[in-house]
C-alpha positions in Angstrom: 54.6 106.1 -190.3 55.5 109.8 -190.2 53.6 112.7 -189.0 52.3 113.6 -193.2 51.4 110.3 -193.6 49.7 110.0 -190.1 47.5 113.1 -191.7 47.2 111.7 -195.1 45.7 108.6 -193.8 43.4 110.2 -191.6 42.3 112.7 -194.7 41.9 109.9 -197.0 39.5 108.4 -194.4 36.9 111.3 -195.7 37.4 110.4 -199.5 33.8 109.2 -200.9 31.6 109.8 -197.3 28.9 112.3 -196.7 29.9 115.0 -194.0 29.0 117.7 -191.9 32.3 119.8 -192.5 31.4 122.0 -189.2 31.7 118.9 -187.0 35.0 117.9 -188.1 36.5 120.5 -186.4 35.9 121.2 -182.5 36.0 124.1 -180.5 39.3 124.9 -177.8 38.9 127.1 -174.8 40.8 130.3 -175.4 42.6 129.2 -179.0 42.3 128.3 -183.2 41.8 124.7 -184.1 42.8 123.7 -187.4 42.0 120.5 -189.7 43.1 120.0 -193.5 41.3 118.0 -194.8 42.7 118.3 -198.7 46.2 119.0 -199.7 47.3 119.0 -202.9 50.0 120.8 -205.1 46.8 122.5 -206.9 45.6 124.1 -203.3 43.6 123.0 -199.8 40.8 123.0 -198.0 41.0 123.6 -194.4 38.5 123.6 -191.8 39.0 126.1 -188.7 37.4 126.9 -185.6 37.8 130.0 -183.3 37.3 130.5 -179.6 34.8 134.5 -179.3 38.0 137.0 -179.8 40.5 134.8 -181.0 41.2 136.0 -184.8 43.8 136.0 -187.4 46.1 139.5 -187.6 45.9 141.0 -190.8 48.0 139.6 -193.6 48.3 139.1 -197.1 48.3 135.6 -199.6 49.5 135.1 -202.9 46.2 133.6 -203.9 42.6 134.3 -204.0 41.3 132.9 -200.8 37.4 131.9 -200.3 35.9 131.6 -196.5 32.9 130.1 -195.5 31.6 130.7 -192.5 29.6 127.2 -191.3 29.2 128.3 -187.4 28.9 131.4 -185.2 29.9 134.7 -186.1 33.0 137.0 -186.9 34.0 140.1 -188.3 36.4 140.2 -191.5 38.5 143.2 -192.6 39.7 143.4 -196.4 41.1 145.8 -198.0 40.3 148.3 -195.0 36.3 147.3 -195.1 34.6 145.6 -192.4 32.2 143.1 -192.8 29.9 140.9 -190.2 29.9 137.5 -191.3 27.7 134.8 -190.0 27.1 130.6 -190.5 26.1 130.2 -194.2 28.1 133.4 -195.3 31.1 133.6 -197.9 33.8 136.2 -198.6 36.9 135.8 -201.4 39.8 137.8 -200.0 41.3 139.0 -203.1 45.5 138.1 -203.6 47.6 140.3 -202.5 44.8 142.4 -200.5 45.3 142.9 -196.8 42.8 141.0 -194.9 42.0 139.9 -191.3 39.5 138.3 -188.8 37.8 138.2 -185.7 35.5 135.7 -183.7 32.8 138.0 -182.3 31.2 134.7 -181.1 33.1 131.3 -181.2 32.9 130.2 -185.3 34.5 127.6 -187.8 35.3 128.5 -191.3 36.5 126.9 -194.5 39.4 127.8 -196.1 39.9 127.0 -199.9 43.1 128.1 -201.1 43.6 127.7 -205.0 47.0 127.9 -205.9 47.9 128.9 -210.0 
């Protein structure tokens, strides 16, 4: 079994359970954890989790991009306005807009990416 099935398998081990998307991704000492946990031509969904003053650089998508915040705190930046984000908060980063983030205490966020 390859690598993308290895991670298929383990995604399709979600399909039809109740979950608590926070704890399906765990905090690292001093780095960005990552978990997909849908992939499809049509977009994903991808669960992330950030150690305080790790962050993302600022950057641009060709797609709308929708972030959940489900623990901690962080500060976004789109389109050159800040905003504090905390658990239970949600910001689309328009397509195309320069956007970027910072853990102002350790967080995990959703990703959804829609793709046309």
């Amino acid at each position: 079994m390859n690598d993308t099935e290895k991670h298929d398998a383990k995604r399709a081990e979600l399909l039809g359970k109740v979950l608590n998307l926070k704890d399906l991704v765990q905090y690292q000492a001093g780095t960005i954890a990552s978990r997909m946990i849908v992939n499809r031509k049509s977009g994903s969904i991808t669960l992330f989790s950030f150690d305080k003053e790790e962050g993302l650089s600022e950057h641009t998508a060709p797609f709308d991009a929708l972030v959940t915040i489900l623990d901690g705190a962080c500060e976004v930046w789109v389109g050159g306005t800040t905003h504090a984000m905390k658990e239970g908060d949600t910001i689309i980063f328009p397509a195309n807009v320069p956007h970027a983030l910072s853990a102002t205490t350790p967080f995990k966020m959703m990703l959804v990416m829609i793709r046309e």
